[in-house]
N, C-alpha and C positions, 0 to 999 in steps of 0.2 A: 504494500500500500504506500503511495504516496506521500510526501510532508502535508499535515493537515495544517488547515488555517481555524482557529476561535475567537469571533469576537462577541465579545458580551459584554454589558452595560450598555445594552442596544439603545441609543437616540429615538424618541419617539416623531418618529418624522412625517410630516404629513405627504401623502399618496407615493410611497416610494417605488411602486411599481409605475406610475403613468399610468392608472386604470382610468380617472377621468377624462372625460371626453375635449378634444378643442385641445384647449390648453392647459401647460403642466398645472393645475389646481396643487396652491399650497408649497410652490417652488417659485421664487420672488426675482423678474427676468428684468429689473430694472437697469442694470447696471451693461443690458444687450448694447452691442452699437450696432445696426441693418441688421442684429440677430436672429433666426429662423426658432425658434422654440416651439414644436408641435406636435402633439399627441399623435402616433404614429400605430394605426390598430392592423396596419399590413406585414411590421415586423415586430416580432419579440422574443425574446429568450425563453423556449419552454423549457418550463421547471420541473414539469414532473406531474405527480398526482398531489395535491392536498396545499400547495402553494400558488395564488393564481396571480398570474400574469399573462396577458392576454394584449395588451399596447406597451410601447414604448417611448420616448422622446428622443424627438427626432433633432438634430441642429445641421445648419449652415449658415453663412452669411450672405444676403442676397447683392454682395457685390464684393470688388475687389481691391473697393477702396482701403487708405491704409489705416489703422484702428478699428475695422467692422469685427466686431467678435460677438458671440453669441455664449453667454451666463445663464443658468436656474441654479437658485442657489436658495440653502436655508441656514438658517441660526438655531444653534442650540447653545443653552446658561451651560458654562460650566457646572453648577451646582445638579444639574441632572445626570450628569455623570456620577462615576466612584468616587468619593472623596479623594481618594488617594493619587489622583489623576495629577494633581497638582504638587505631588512628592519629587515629579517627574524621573521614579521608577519604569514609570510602562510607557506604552506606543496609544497614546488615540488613532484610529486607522479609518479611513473613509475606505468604502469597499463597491464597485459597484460592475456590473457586465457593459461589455461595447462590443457592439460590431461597427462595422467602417464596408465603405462602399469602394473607396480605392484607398493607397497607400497613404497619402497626401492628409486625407482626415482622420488616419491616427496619428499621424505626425501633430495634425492640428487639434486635436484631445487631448486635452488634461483634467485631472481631478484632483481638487487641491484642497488643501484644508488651511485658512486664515483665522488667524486669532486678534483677538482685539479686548482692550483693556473695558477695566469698567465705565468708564464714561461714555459707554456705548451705549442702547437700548435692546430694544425685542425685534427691533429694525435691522435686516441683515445691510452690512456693508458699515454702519454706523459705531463709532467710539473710533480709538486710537489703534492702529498693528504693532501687534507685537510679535517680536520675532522669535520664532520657533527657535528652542534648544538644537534640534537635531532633526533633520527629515531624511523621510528614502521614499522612493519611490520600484513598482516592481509589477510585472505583470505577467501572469503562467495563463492557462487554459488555450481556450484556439483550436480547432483553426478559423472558425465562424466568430464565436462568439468568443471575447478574450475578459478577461479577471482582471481590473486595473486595482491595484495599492497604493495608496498614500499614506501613509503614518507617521506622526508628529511626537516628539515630546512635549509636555503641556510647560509654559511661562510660567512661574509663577503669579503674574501678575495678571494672566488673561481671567477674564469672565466670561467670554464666549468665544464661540468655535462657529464659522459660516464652512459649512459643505458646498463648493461649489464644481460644476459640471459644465466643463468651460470648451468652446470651440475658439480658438484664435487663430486667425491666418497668419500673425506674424509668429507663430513658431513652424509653418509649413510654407503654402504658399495658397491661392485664392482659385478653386474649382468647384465651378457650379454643378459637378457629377458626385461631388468628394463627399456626401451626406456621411454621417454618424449617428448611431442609436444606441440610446443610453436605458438600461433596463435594472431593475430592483438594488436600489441604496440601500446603502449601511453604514450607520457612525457609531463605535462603539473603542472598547479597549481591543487589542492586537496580542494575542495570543501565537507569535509565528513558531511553531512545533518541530523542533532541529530534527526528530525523527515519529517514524510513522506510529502508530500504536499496535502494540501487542495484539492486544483482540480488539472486534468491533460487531457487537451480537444486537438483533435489532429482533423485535417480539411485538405484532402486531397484532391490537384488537379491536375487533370493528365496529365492536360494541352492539350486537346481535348474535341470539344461541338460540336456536332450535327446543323448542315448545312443543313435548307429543303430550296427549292424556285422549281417551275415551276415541279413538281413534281419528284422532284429527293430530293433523301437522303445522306449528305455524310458527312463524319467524318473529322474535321477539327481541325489540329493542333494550338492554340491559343499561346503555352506559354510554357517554360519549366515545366516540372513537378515539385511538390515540396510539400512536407509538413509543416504545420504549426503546431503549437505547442503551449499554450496557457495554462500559469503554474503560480498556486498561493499559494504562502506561508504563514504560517499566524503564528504571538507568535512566533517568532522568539528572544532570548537575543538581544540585542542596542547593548552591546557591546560584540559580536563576529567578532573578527578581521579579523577570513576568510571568514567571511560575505562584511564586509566593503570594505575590498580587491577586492572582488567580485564585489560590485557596483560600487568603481572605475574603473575597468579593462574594465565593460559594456560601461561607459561612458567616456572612451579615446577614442580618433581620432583614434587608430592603433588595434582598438578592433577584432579579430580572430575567431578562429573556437572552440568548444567546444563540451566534449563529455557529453552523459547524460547516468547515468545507474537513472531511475526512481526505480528501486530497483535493490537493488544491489545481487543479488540471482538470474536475470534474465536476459541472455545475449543477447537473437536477439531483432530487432525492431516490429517485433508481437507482445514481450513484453516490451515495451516502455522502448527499449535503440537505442540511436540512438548514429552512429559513430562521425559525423561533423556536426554540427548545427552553424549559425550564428543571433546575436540579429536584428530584424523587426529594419530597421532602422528610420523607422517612429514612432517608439517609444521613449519616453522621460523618463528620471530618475526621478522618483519623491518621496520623503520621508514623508508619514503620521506624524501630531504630536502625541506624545505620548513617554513614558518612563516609563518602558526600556524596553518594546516590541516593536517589528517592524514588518511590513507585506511588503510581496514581491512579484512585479508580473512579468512574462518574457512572452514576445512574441518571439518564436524562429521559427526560417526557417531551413530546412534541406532539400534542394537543392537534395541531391542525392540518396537519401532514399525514395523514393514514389514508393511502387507498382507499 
């Protein structure tokens, strides 16, 4: 298996797929110059069974003047993130799928992640930049549809984080064939997994059993649907900090939804990626003795993902 990608402390973003109709609803395109920003329901990333995505957003810029770029972008407060965000231990990671129509408009895609002080508002683009600790950028999957990475260390000064999904012709050059479609965002913390996991056992119910009595047969809804998930790590370093991060985040009261790419080259839940997953809460943290290897196990639930 593949190096898997986790991010969790999922950003509550509004319409991350582009399911709204027109235009990106909830993705703030002010900042476009001749920017193309449109709901695109002829292309999308299918996901799979139980995560829907069905449109995409689509960019170009309708000319080739110089500054025309095309922005949808959101804010999110630091404070909805991990606390710990601001230790700048871990990666905050924007995560999102592209396809490109020629060469020229992946060149002219980026995904970027901008921070900005408190004197800022709820208005993206608004308050002071502040400059990232450390960034990287990285991209696996393909050949259609590609995995784009950005991941930040957090300022400690920043208050907010804009996610933006940027077309600019001055990092490529200006083709009115060159479209780009952008499909299901992700801002959370960056879990990037130096090696694959041991196991990876998935146990699905559909929340329907069979009902006989007095000779009749019938199909009986028990439960919501849901999958289970049952993931072990093993030799893992003691001290990786965006490990540690990790098992703190499990084991807080205000613990969230997370994503899983079990490899990062493979994007629907056929191939064990799943969009929102939450930890079995009847599961306990528990730390093996030994040094300076560690082993990991997750029990995850993902509610809206079952066939």
């Amino acid at each position: 298996m593949g190096n898997p990608l986790i991010l969790y402390g999922l950003a509550d973003l509004a319409n991350p797929s582009f399911e709204d109709a027109g235009t990106p609803t909830g993705w703030d395109i002010t900042a476009s110059v001749a920017g193309i920003n449109t709901v695109d329901a002829a292309v999308y990333q299918f996901p799979g069974d139980g995560i829907p995505s069905v449109k995409s957003l689509k960019q170009n810029v309708s000319g080739g003047t110089a500054g025309n770029k095309a922005v949808a972008r959101q804010r999110i407060a630091i404070a909805d993130l991990p606390s710990f965000v601001l230790e700048g231990v871990v990666e905050v990671a924007a995560i999102a799928s592209l396809k490109v129509a020629r060469t020229v408009g992946g060149q002219n895609a980026i995904l970027r992640i901008r921070q900005y002080d408190a004197t800022g508002t709820a208005t993206p683009g608004t308050g002071a930049l502040v400059a990232a600790p450390a960034e990287r950028r990285f991209q696996c999957a393909g050949p259609e549809w590609f995995l784009r990475v950005t991941a930040q260390r957090i300022h400690a000064s920043a208050a907010y984080v804009d996610l933006e999904l940027v077309y600019d012709i001055a990092l490529g050059a200006y083709d009115a064939t060159a479209d780009i479609w952008w499909d299901r965002a992700f801002l959370g913390v960056l879990v990037d997994m130096p090696k694959g996991f041991r196991s990876f056992d998935i146990d699905i119910d559909s929340g329907f059993n069979t009902n006989e009595g007095n000779g009749v047969a019938e199909i009986v809804r028990t439960a919501k649907a849901r999958t289970s998930i049952d993931i072990e790590i093993r030799n893992l370093p003691e001290n990786a900090d965006h490990l540690a991060a990790f098992s703190r985040w499990l084991a807080s009261e205000d613990v969230g939804f997370l994503a899983l790419w079990a490899d990062r080259d493979k994007l629907t839940n056929a191939e064990r990626h799943f969009a929102m997953m939450y930890q079995d809460p009847s599961m306990s943290i528990e730390y093996p003795p030994g040094f300076p290897r560690r082993h990991y196990t997750l029990n995850l639930i993902a509610p809206s993902e079952t066939p």
